[in-house]
N, C-alpha and C positions, 0 to 999 in steps of 0.2 A: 227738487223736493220741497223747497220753503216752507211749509206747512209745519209750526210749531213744536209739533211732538204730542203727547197722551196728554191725559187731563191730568191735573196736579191737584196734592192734597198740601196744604199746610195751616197757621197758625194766626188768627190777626198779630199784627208787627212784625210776621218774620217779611222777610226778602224771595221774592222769584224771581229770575232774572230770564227775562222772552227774548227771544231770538229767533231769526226766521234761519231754517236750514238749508242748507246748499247756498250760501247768500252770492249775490253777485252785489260785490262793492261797488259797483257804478248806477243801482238799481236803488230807487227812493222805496222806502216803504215807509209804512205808518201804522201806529198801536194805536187802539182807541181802548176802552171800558163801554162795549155795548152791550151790559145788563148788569147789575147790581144789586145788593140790598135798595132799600130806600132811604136809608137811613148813614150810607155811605156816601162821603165823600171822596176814595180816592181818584186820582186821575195819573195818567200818563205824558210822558213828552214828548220829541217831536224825533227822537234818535231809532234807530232801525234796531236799535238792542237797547233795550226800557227795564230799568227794576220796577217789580211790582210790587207794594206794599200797603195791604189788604186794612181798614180800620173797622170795620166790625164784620162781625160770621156769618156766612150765608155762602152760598152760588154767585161766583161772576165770571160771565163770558168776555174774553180780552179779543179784538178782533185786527187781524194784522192784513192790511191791507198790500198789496204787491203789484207791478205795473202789469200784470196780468192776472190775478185772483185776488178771492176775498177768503181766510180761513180763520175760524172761531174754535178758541179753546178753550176749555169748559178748566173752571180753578174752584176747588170747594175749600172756604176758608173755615176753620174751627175755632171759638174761643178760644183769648190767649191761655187761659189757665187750663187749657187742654194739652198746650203745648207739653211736648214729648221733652224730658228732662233725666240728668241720671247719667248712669257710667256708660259708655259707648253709645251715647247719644249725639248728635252732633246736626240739629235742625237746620245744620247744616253749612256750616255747611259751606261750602270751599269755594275758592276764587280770591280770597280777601286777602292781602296782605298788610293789613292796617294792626295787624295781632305786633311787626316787629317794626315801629317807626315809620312807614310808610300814611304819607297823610290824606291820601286818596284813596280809593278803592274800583276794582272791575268786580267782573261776573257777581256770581250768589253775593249777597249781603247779609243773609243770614246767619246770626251769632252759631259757635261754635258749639252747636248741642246740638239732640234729635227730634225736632220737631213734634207737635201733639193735640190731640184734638178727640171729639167726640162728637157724636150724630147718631141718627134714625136708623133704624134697621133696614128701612125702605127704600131707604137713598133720596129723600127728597122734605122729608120732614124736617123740625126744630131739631138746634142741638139741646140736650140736656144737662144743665148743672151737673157738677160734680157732685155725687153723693159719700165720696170722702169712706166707698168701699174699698179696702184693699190699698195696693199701689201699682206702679210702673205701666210699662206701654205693656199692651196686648201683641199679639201677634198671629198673623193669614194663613189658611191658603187657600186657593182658589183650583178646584177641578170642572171638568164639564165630562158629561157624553153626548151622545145622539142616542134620543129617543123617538123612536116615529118620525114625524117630520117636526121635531124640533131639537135646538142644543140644550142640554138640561146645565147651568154652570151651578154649581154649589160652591157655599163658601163654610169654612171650619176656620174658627178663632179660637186663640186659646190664650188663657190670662196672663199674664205675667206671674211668674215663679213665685214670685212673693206676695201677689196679692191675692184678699181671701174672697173673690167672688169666683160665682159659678159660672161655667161659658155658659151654659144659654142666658145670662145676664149680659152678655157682650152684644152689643151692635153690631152690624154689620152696614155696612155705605158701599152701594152700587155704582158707576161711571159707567157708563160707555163710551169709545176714542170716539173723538169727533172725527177725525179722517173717514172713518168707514159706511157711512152714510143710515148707520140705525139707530132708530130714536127712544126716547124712555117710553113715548107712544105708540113701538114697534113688539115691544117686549112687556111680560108679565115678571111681577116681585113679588116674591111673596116670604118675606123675614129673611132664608140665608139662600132662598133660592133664586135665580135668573131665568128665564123660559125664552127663548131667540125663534119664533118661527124661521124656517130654513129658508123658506120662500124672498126672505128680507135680506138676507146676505148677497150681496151683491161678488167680491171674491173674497172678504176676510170680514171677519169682526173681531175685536179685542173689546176685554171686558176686566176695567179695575178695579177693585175693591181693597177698604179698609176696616179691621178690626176697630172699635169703639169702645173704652170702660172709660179710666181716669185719663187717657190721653188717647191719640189714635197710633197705630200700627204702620209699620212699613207697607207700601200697599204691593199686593199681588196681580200678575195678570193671568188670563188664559183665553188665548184666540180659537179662534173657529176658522177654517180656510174650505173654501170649495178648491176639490183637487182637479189638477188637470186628469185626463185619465191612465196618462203616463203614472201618475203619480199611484193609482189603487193600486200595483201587483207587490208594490215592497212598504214595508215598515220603516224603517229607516230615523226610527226616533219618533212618530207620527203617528201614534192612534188611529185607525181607519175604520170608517164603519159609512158606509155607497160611495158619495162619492163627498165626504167632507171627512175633514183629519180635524180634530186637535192638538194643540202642544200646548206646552207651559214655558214661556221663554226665556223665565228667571233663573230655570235652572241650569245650574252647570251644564259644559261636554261632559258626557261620561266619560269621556275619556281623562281627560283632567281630575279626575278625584279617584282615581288608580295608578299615578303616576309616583316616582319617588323623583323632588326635583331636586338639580346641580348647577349651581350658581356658577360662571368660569368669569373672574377675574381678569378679563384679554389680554392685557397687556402683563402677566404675571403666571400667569397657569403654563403653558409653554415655552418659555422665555429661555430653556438651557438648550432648548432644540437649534443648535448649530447649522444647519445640514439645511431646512424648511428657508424658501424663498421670501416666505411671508408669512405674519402670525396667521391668519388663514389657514395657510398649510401648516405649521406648527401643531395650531386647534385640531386641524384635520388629522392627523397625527397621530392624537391622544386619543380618537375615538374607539380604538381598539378597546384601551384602560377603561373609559366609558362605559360601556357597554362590559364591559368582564365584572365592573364594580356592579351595575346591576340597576346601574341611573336609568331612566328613557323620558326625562324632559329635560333643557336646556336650559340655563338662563344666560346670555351674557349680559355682560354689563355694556354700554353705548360701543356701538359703533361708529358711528359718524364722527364726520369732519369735528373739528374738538379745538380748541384754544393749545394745546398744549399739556393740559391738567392730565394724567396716567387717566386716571379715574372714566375720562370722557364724558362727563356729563353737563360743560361746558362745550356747548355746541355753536358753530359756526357754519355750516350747512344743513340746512335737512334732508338732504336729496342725494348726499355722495357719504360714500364710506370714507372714512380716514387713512388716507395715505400713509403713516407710520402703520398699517392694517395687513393691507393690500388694493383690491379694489372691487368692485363692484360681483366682477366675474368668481374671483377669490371666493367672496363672501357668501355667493350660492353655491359653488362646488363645498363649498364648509356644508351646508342646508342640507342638499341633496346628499354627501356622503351622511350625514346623521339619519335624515329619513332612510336610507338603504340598511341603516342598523335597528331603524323600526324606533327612533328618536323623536321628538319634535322639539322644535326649537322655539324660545321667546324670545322678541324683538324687545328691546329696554326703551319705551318709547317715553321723550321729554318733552312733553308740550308746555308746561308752566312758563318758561326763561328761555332764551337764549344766552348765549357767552356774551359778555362788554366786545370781546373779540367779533363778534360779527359786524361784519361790512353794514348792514342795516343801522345796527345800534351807533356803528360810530361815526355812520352819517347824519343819524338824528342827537347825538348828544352835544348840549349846548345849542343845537340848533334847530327854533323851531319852524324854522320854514323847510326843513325837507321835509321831505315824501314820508317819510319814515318815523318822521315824530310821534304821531298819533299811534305807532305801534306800541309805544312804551308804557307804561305807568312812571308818572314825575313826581318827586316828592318836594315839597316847596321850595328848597334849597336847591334846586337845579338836578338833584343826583336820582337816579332812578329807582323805581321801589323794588324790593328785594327781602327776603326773609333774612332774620340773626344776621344782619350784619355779612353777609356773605356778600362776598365784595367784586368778584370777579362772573356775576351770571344779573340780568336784568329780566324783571318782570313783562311778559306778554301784558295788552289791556286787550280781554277777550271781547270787550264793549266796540272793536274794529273790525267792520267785517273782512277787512283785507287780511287782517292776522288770522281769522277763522279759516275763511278760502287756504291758506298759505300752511295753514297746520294740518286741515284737511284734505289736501294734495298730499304732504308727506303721512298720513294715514296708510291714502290708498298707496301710496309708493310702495312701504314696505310690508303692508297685510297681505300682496300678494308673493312674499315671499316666504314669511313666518306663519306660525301655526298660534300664533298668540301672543299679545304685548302683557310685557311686566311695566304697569304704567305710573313711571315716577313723582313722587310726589301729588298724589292724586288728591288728595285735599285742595290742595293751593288752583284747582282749575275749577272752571263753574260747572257744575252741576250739567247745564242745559248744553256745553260741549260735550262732554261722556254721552249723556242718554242720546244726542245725534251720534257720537263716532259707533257707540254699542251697534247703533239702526243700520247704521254706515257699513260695517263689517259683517254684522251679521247675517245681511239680506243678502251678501254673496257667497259666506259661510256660516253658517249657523253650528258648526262645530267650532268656530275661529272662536279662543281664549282670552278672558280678561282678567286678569290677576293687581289688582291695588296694592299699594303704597302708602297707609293710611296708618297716621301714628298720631293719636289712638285710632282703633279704627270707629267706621259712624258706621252703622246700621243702614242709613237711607242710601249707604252707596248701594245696597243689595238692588232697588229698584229699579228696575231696570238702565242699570249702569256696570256692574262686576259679575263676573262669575266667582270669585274667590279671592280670600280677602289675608294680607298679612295678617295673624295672628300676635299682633302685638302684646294684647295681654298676658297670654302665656310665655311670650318671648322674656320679659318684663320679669315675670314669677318665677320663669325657670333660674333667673339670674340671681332674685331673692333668695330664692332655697339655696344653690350652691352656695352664696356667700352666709350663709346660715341667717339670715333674715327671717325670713318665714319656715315655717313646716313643711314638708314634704307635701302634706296633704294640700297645701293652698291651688296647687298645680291642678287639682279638682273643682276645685274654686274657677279657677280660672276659664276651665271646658264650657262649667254652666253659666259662669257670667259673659259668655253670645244667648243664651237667651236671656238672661237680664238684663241684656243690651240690646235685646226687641229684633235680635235678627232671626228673622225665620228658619226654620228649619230647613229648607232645600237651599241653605247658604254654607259655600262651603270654606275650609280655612287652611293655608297653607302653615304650615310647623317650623318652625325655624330655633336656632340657640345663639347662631351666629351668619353676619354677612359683612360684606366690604365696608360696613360704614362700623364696624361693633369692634371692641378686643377680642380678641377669640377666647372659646368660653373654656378653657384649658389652661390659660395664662390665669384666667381671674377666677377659675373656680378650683380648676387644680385636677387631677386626673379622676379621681372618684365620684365624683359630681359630675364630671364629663360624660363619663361611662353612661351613668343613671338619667343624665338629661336626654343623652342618645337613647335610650329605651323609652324613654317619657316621646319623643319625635315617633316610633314607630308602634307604638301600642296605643297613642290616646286619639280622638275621631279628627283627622283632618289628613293634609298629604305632605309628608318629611320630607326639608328640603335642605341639602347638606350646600356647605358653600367649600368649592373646592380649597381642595388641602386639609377639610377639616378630618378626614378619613385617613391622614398621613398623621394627626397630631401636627399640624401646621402650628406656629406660635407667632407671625409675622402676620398683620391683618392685610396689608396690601403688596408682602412682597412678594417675589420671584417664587417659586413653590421649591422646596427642599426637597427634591422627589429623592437625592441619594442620601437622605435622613430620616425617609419615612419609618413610624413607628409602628414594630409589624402586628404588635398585641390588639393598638387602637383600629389598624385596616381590619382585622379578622373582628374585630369585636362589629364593625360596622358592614362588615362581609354578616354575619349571621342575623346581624338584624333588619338588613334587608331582601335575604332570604326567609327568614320569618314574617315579614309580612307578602310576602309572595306566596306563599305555602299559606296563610291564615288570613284570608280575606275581612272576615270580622274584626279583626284589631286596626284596619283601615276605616275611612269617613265612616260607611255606611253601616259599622258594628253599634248597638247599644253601650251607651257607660253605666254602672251602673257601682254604685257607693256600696262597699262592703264594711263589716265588722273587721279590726284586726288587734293585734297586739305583739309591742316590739320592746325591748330594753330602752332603743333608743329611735322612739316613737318620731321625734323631730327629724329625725334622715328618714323616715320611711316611709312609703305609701304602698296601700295594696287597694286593688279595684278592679271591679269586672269587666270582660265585654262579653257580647252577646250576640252572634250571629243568627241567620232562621235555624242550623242543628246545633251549633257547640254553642260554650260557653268557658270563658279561659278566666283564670283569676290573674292580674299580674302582678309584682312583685316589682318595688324600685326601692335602692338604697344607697341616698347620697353620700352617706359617710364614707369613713374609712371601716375599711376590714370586712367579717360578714356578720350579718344579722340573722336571727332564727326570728321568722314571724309565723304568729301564732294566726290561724282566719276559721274561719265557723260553717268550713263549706269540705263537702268529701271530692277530693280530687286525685287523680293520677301524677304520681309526685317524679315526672320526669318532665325537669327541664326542655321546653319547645327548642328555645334560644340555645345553648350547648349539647342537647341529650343525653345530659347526665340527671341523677337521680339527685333531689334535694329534700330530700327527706330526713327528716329532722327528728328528736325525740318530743321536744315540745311543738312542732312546728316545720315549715318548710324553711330554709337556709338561702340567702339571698346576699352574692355578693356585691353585685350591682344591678342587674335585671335581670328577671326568670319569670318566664310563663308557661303556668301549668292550664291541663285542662280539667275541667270540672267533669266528674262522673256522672252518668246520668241516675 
């Protein structure tokens, strides 16, 4: 593959970090800077993975040379004071471990924000001073058709929530990938539109673009492919019109954002099953319960080879399951009985660290004449770099390409057995690793799942890197309101601030209250606020993800599961509400939110708010307190409970013990 990857937008002084893909470690290559401003200075060195760090704004092509090609990737830098700044911003941006003592650094070197920038509507002009309109990053998207014999790509920006200009005052910046052989002298611009003669497609064309106000936008893509002609008689996610297709590749599976997902603690979820040869069989086991609760995606937590730590995320092989497990065989007869229940499974995949416990690390520690040294990050003191002082896992240096090849082998290992990686710790890896393993998986499944690990989360992982992203800020809010910190309503707050945090709209967000690293939200919030956060997971726009036991009233974050203490009030309460979003498709991702009028006694426990499907339209009702509340709203509705189907019909108001959704009358 070695060819780079798409063009890149970012900021003069932020960090990109080039890398050729598929690398073979025995293989020289070489970066140059073959075009530039004129007025730039930067340059490159002489390592086969180069940071680039851009000193004034303009177009530069980086060109990586290889003992068999030459391929040139187009980088459009933007004023720094373009740079993208602000809550869920994060320019990125990951790879670094210099944040906790570590005195070196690999991959991205870009500071922990969202990147930002502005430019020409054209794609080829001056950037523009800030005119200190409005605020925040803008945000894309990008469609295309076939018109005649040409693609037509259009692009729609839209401001940021907070700031007061108008979109057609937004910019728009055109790319085409340098892989696909069409040039800006191939194609017509004309302000948000793209024109592709067909004739110039050789078999694909991708086409990036970024929104432009006070900073720049997360960038969008949307390819062109000529079909084989296998490929005309089905749909299949593919727009077809003769013999070329479009897609959009940023967008999630659709199947992944109708899913309710379930976390399994491995080593603790099955652990009373006596009788089971192997947690394997154990897990296998439980699938019945599974599938009765009403789950159908997977999470475990690691499996592999592991140092000893329960948790498993101290790994010592990449390539083998963990014998305290079962093995290999075990581990797809689990897979395969889940898909037969119509499941799918995510792989917990850890590429940041390895365990101090690996054979690797403990050949190179202290020494640096093995093989194996160069795999590490060193910090001057001999010991390895590592986040918080965490003392028992050692930092990958992505800047190897032996450690790239060695990660990417264990990619493919286990993508072809999962239906999707929950990918740990995704901040801490570079950037230019994700956007290759994305390329990596996708181009053998393009339904295959990417779900981040991102606390906070950044925005730019949306580009072509994740399908869906921990919802950390709500995580965060939902734990404030329980302990009476915030208002009920901040949880509102929370939905809209992913657009205040520049991520696009076809990004989508997993829901969570609690997982294996958290107290559970029962202990620290108490049973009423449990209730009401559980209604907040299944009615506000993203995909509810229960971490087992939490459906029991579990109170132990990583122990053994009390399955003969489960609490039958908390199961049925989590039994109807995930019946209720299987019966009401609009209170999932793809419903509208929308902020209503309300009135409560006690306003700080409560929230009420719309959603909005293409016919209904539901008001819902949440209340973290204790006891019940009569809340007053300013909308004519049918006052029987979705969630129980009982009548909550009130003389001031509807009655809301914990969570109730009505639907609006027409």
């Amino acid at each position: 593959m070695d060819h780079p990857g798409p063009p890149q937008f970012l900021a003069v002084g932020d960090s990109l970090q080039l890398a050729p893909r598929d690398p073979d470690p025995d293989a020289d290559y070489e970066w140059t800077i073959s075009e530039a401003p004129l007025a730039s200075e930067t340059s490159l060195g002489d390592d086969a993975v180069e940071e680039f760090v851009p000193d004034v704004p303009g177009r530069y092509t980086a060109t990586l040379r290889t003992p068999t090609d030459r391929f040139d990737l187009t980088i459009r830098v933007f004023p720094s004071d373009r740079r993208p700044t602000g809550e869920g911003s994060g320019a990125g941006r990951s790879g670094m471990s210099g944040m906790s003592g570590y005195s070196g650094q690999s991959g991205s070197a870009r500071p922990f924000k969202s990147g930002g920038v502005s430019g020409s509507g054209s794609g080829s002009g001056a950037l523009g001073e800030s005119s200190g309109e409005g605020s925040g990053r803008p945000r894309i998207r990008l469609d295309a058709v076939i018109e005649g014999e040409e693609a037509v790509v259009t692009a729609t920006p839209t401001p940021h929530p907070d700031s007061t200009r108008d979109p057609d005052d937004l910019d728009v910046e055109f790319l085409l990938d340098d892989r696909d052989g069409v040039t800006e002298s191939d194609v017509a611009i004309d302000d948000r539109e793209l024109r592709i003669p067909l004739d110039v497609i050789d078999e694909q064309v991708r086409v990036h673009a970024v929104a432009i106000g006070e900073s720049y936008s997360v960038a969008d893509t949307v390819t062109v492919d000529r079909l084989a002609e296998t490929d005309l008689a089905t749909d299949g996610g593919v727009a077809t019109t003769g013999s070329f297709g479009v897609e959009r590749p940023n967008d999630p599976p659709e199947w992944g954002t109708d899913v309710t997902l379930y976390e399994i603690y491995v080593r603790g979820y099955a652990a009373d099953d006596e009788e089971a040869d192997t947690t394997f069989e154990a897990l296998e086991n439980r699938l019945d319960y599974m599938e009765e609760l009403g789950v159908d995606c997977l999470w475990l937590t690691p499996v592999l080879q592991h140092d000893g730590a329960p948790h498993g995320y101290n790994i010592t092989d990449f390539f083998s399951i963990a014998d305290d497990l079962g093995d290999r065989e075990d581990y797809e007869s689990f897979v395969d009985a889940a898909h037969d229940r119509g499941m799918s499974v995510l792989f917990d995949l850890v590429m940041n660290h390895s365990a101090r416990d690996h054979p690797y690390f403990q050949d190179a520690y202290q020494n640096p004449d093995s093989e194996y040294y160069d795999w590490y990050e060193w910090q001057d003191n001999g010991e390895p770099g590592t986040y918080f002082g965490w003392e028992y896992i050692a930092n990958f240096d992505f800047s190897n390409l032996e450690v790239r090849e060695h990660l990417l082998e264990a990619v493919d290992e286990w993508a072809e057995i999962a239906d999707g990686f929950r990918c740990d710790m995704a901040w801490a890896v570079p950037e230019s690793f994700w956007k290759e393993m994305r390329e990596r998986v996708k181009s053998k499944d393009p339904e295959f799942l990417l779900l981040d690990e991102t606390i906070p989360y950044i925005a730019d992982f949306h580009e072509g890197m994740f399908d869906i992203h921990f919802d950390t800020t709500l995580y965060f809010t939902l734990r404030q309101v329980g302990n009476g910190h915030q208002p009920a309503e901040s949880i509102l707050d929370a939905v809209e601030g992913r657009k205040r945090s520049a991520f696009p709209d076809h990004a989508a967000f997993m829901l969570y209250m609690e997982n294996h690293d958290e107290t559970r939200y029962v202990v620290e919030c108490g049973d009423a606020a449990t209730k009401a956060a559980a209604g907040a997971l299944f009615t506000l726009p993203g995909i509810p993800m229960l971490y087992g036991g939490q459906e029991l009233g579990q109170r132990g974050r990583r122990d053994h599961l009390a399955w003969d203490h489960a609490r039958e009030e908390i199961r049925e309460h989590y039994d109807d509400l995930i019946e209720l979003k299987e019966n009401h498709p609009a209170l999932g991702e793809n419903g509208d939110l929308e902020r209503i009028e309300y009135e409560a006694n006690d306003a700080e426990k409560v929230v009420a708010f719309g959603r909005e499907g293409e016919d209904t339209e539901y008001v819902v009702l949440l209340n973290f307190g204790e006891g019940t509340e009569t809340v007053g709203i300013d909308k004519t509705v049918d006052a029987t409970d979705l969630v129980t189907g009982d009548s909550i019909a009130a003389e001031e108001g509807l009655t809301v013990e914990d969570v109730a959704v009505v639907e609006v009358d027409e």
